[in-house]
MDTraj code that builds the backbone (N, CA, C; nanometers):
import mdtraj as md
import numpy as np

residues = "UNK UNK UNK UNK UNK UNK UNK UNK UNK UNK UNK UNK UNK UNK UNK UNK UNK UNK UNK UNK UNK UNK UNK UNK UNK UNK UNK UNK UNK UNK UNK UNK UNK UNK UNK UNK UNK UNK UNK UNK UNK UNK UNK UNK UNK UNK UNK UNK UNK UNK UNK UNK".split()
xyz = np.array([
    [10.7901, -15.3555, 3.0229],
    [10.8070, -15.2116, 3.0100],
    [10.9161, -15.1779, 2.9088],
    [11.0231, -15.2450, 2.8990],
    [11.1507, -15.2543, 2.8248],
    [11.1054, -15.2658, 2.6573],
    [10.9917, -15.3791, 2.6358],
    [10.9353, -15.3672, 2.5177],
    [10.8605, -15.2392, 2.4548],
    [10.7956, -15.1774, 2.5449],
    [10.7230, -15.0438, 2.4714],
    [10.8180, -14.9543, 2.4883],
    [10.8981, -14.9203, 2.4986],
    [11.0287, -14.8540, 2.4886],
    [11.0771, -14.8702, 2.3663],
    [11.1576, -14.9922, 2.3693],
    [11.1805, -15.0235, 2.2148],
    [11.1023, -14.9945, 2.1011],
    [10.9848, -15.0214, 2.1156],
    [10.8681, -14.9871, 2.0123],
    [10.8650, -14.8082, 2.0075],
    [10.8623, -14.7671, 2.0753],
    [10.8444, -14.6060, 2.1270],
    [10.9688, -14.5600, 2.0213],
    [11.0857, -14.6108, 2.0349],
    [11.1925, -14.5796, 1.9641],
    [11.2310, -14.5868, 1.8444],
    [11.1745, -14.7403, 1.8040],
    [11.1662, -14.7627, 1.6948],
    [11.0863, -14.6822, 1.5840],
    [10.9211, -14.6782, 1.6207],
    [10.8736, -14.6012, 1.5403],
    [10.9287, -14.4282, 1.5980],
    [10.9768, -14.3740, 1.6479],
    [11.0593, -14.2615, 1.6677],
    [11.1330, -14.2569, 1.5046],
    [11.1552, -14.3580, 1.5564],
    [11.3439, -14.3890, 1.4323],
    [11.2743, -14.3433, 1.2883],
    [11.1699, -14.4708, 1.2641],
    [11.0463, -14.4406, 1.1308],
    [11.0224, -14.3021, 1.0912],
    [10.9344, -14.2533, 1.1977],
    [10.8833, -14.0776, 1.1773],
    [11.0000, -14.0179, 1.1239],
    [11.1310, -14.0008, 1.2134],
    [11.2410, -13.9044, 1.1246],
    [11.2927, -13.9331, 1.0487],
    [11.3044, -14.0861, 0.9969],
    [11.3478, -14.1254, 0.8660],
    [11.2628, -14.0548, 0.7560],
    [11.1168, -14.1309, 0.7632],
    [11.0137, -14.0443, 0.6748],
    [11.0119, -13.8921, 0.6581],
    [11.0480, -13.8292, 0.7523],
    [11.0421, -13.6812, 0.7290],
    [11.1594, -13.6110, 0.6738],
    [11.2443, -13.7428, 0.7175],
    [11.3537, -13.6212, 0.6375],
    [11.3255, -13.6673, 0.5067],
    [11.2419, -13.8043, 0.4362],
    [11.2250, -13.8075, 0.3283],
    [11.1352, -13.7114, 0.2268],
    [11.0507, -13.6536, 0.3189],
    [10.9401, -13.5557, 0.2346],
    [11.0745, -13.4256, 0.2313],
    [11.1450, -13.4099, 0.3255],
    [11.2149, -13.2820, 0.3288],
    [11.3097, -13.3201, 0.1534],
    [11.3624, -13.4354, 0.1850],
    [11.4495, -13.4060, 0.0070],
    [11.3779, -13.3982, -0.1132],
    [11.1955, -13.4337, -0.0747],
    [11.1577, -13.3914, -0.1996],
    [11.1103, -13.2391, -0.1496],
    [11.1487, -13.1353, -0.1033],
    [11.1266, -13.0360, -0.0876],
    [11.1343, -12.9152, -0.2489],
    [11.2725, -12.9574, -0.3354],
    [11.2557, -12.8751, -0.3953],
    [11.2348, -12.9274, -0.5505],
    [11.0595, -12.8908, -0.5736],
    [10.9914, -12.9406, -0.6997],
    [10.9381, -12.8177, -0.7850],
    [10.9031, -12.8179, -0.8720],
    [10.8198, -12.7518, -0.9470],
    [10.7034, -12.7036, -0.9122],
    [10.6375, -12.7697, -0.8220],
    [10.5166, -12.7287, -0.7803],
    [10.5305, -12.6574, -0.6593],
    [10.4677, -12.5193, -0.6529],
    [10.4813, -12.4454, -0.5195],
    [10.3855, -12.5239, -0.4262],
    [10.2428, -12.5949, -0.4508],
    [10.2046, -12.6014, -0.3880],
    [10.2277, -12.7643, -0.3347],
    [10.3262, -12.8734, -0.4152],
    [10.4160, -12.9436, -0.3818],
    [10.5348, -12.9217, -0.2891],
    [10.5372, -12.8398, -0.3009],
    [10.7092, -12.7669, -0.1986],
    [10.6385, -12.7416, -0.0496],
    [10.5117, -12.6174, -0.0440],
    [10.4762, -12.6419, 0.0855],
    [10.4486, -12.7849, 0.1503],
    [10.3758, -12.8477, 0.0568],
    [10.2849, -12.9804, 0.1315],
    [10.3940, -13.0798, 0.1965],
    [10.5445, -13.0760, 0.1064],
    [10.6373, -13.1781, 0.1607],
    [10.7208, -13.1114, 0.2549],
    [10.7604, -12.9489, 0.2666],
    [10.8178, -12.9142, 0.4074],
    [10.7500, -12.8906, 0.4851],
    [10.6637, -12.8575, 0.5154],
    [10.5211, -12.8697, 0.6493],
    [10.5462, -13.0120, 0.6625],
    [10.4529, -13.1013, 0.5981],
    [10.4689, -13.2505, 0.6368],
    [10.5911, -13.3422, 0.6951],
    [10.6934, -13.2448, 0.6422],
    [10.8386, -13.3391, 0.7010],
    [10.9382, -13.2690, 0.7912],
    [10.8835, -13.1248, 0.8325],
    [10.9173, -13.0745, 0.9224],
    [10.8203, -13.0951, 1.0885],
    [10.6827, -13.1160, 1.0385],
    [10.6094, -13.1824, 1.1236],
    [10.6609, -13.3305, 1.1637],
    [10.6816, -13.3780, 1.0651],
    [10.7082, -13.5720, 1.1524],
    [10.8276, -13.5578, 1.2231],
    [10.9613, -13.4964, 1.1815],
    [11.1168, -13.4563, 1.2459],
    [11.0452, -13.4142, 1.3874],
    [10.9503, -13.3145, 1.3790],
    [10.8769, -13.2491, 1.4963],
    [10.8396, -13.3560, 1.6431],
    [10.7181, -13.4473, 1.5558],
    [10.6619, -13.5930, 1.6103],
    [10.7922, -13.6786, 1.6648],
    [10.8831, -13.6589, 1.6395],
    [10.9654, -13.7380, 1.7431],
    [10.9554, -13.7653, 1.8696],
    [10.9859, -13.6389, 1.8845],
    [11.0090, -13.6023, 2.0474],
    [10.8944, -13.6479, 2.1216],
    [10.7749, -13.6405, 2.0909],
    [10.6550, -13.6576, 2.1497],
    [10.6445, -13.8535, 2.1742],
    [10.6561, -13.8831, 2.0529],
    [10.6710, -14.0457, 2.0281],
    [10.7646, -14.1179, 2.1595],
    [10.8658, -14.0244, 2.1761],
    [10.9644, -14.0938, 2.2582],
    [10.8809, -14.0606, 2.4160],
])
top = md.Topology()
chain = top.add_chain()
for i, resn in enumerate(residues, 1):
    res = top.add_residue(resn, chain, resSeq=i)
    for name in ("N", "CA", "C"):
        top.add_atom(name, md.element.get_by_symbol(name[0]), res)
traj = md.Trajectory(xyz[None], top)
């Protein structure tokens, strides 16, 4: 049980790493680049909680 925990956490850890990565490419040239990476990386920050 102790193992899927860890795993649970770990990829936790992943998702908000990744999202806060789409969040720093937030501000681009492309408007329709700017939505696609703060939706997407405000969604995975989101997916945490659920993961855990």
């Amino acid at each position: 049980m102790k193992l899927v925990l860890i795993i649970a956490i770990a990829a936790s850890i992943c998702t908000f790493i990744a999202g806060v990565m789409h969040i720093s490419m937030v501000p681009s040239n492309n408007i329709n680049s700017t939505i696609l990476f703060l939706v997407g990386g405000l969604a995975q920050i989101f997916w945490v909680v659920p993961t855990i």
